[in-house]
N, C-alpha and C positions, 0 to 999 in steps of 0.2 A: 278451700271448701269448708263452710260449718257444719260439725258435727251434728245432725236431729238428737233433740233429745227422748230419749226412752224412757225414763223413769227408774231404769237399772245402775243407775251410776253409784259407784261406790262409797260416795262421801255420803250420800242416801240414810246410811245406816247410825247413822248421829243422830238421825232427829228423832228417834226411842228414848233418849235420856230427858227429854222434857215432856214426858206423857207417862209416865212411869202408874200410877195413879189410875189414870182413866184405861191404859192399855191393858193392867190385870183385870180388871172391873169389867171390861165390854169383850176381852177378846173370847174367842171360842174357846172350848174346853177340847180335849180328844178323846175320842171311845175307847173306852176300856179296851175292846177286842183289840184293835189297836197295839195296846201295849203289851196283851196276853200272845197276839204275835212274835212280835220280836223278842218278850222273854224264852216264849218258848226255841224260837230258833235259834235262838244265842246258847241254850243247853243250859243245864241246870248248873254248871260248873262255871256260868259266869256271873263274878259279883265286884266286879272293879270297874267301873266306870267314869264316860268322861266326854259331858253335855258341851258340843258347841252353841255357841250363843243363847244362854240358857232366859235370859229375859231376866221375867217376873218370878220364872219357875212354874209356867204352866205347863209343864212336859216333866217336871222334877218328882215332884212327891210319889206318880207309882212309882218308880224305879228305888226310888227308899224306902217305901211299903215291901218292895219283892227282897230287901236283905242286898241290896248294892251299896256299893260304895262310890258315893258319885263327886266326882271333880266338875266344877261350872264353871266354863269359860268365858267371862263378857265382858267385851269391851266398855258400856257404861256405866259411867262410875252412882249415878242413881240408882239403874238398874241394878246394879252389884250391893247397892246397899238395902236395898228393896227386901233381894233374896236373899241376905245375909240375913237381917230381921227375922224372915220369914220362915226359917230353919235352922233359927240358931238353936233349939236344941234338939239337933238332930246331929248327934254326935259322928254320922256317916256322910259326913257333906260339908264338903268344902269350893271356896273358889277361887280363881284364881282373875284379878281383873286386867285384861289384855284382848287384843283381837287373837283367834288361832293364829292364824300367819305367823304372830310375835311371841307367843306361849310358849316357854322355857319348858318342857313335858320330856318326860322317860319313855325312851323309845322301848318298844316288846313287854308293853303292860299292863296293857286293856284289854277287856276280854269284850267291853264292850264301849264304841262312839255312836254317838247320836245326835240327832240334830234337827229341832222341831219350830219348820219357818223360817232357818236360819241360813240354811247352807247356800244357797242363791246369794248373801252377799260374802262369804269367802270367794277370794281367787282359789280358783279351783284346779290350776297348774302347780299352785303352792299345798293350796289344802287334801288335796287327794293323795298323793303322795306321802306327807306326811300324816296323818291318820291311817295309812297302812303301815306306815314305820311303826308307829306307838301301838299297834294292838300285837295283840300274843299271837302265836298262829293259831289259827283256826276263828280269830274274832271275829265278831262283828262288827259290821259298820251298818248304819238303821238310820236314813234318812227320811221324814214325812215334812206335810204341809196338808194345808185346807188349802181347796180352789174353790171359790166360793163364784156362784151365775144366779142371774134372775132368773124368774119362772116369765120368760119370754114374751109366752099367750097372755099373758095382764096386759090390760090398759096402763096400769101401772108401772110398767116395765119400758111403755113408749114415754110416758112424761116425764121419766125420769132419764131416758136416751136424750131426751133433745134439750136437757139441762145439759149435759154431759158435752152434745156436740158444742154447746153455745160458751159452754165454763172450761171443759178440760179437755177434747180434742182440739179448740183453736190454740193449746198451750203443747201438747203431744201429738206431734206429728204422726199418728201410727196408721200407717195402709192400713193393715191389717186389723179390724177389729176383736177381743177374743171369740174363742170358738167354741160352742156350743157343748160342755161339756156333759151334758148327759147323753149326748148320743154317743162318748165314747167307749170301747172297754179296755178293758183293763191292757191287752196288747196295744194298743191304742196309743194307750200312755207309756208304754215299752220305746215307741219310737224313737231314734234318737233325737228329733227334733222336739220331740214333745220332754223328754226329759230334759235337753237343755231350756228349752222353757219356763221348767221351775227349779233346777236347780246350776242350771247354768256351765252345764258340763255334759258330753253327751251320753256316756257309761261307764259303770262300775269297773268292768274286764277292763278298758284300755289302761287301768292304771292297777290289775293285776288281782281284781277281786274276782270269784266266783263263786259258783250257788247263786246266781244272779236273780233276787225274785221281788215281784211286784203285788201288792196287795191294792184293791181301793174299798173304802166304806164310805155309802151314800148315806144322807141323811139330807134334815131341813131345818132351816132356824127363823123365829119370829123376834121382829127385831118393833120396838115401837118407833116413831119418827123420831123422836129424839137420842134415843135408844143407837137406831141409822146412823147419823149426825156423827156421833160420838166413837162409834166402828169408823168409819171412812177416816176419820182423824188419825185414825190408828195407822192408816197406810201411807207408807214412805211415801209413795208417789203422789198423794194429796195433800202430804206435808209440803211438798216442795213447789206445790204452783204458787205464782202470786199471789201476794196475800189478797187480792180484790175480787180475783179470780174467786179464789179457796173459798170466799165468804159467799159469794154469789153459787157457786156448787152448792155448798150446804143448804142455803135459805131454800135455792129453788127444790133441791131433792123432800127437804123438809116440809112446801109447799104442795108440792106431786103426793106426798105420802098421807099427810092430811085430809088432799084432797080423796083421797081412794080409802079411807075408814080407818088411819091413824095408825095400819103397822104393814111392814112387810116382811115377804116368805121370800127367803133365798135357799137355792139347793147349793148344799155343801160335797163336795168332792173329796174325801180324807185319803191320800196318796202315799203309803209307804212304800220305801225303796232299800232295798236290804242288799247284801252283798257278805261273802270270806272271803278274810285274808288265808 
């Protein structure tokens, strides 16, 4: 039997080191509140830190702003040079280039792990486990991501589905279309199917965390056509369609967008997920 493909597959996470560039430049930024969050739930007595798959480093600088000492874990050796440049004098940051799974790290010494966007591609039998070994007691562990939907009701929103079915659903098998996330709340996204979802694991506790808490901030972002284009690149799973494919997505989504006044509004979903050791 052949496997359908999902878009989740683990080799996935390779095709960040050739967009290194355009993925700081377009990706999202994250709300402040956000990170005033998990400072504050982490207690003022944590400043050791230790970012899974840290990228670009758009999840880095508050946490060096707040008086942490942050370790960056990242598999690309672009990306690693990227945020190496990019902090090099920030005498509180350092990184280390590896995927977690393989990260040589001191178990009982984080007060605090995080992980923004990333933690969906660790194995999560390997990485949960171990990110409770490494933190001190009482740490934290502070997982977020953007879930990013259209504003549905647009015309725009249809021209741009039926590029999608004709370019990227005849390559992704998926029953399921995504789900409509602004009618969720925040228990919602507690589910454990909804958290294996996005982080690919179903909860904190089974691997021994608690204080188990969920935070989400909405927002919205305008993005111009080409603007569009250039985001979508950014995601694994439109890195890896065919390359004939991938071209005809883009031209037509960029065509749909054009046609509708040159930009579009996406509602952003920003999902932290917290957890103690």
């Amino acid at each position: 039997m052949v496997k359908a493909i999902t878009s989740w597959e683990r080799e996935n996470r390779t095709h960040f080191d050739k967009i290194v560039e355009n993925y700081d430049k377009i990706r999202w930024s994250y709300p402040d509140e956000l990170f005033a969050d998990i400072i504050e739930y982490s207690g003022p007595e944590s400043k050791k830190a230790l970012e899974i798959g840290a990228g670009t480093g758009k999840a880095t600088a508050p946490f060096l702003d707040a008086g942490f000492n942050v370790t960056a874990v990242e598999m690309s050796g672009n990306m690693a040079d990227f945020i190496t440049k990019k902090f090099r004098d920030r005498k509180k940051f350092s990184i280390i280039v590896s995927t977690f799974e393989d990260a040589v790290l001191e178990e009982d010494s984080y007060d605090l792990i995080y992980a923004a966007s990333a933690f969906h591609w660790v194995d999560a039998e390997i990485g949960c486990p171990k990110a409770y070994r490494l933190l001190k007691k009482d740490g934290t562990i502070a997982l977020f991501r953007n879930n990013t939907m259209p504003f549905e009701e647009d015309e725009l929103f249809k021209d741009i589905q039926a590029v999608y079915n004709k370019h990227y659903y005849s390559h992704y098998k998926i029953e399921k279309r995504p789900i409509n996330l602004s009618e969720m709340t925040s228990e919602d996204f507690l589910r454990p199917s909804e958290i294996y979802r996005r982080f690919r694991f179903e909860s904190l506790e089974q691997y021994g965390f608690r204080d188990v808490a969920m935070k989400i901030c909405k927002t919205s972002l305008i993005y111009s056509a080409d603007e569009y284009v250039a985001l979508l690149d950014t995601y694994s799973d439109h890195r890896a369609l065919p390359d004939d494919s991938r071209a005809a997505l883009y031209e037509g989504v960029k065509e749909a967008i054009l046609k509708h006044g040159g930009q579009n509004r996406i509602r952003c979903v920003f999902q932290l997920y917290m957890g103690r050791k």
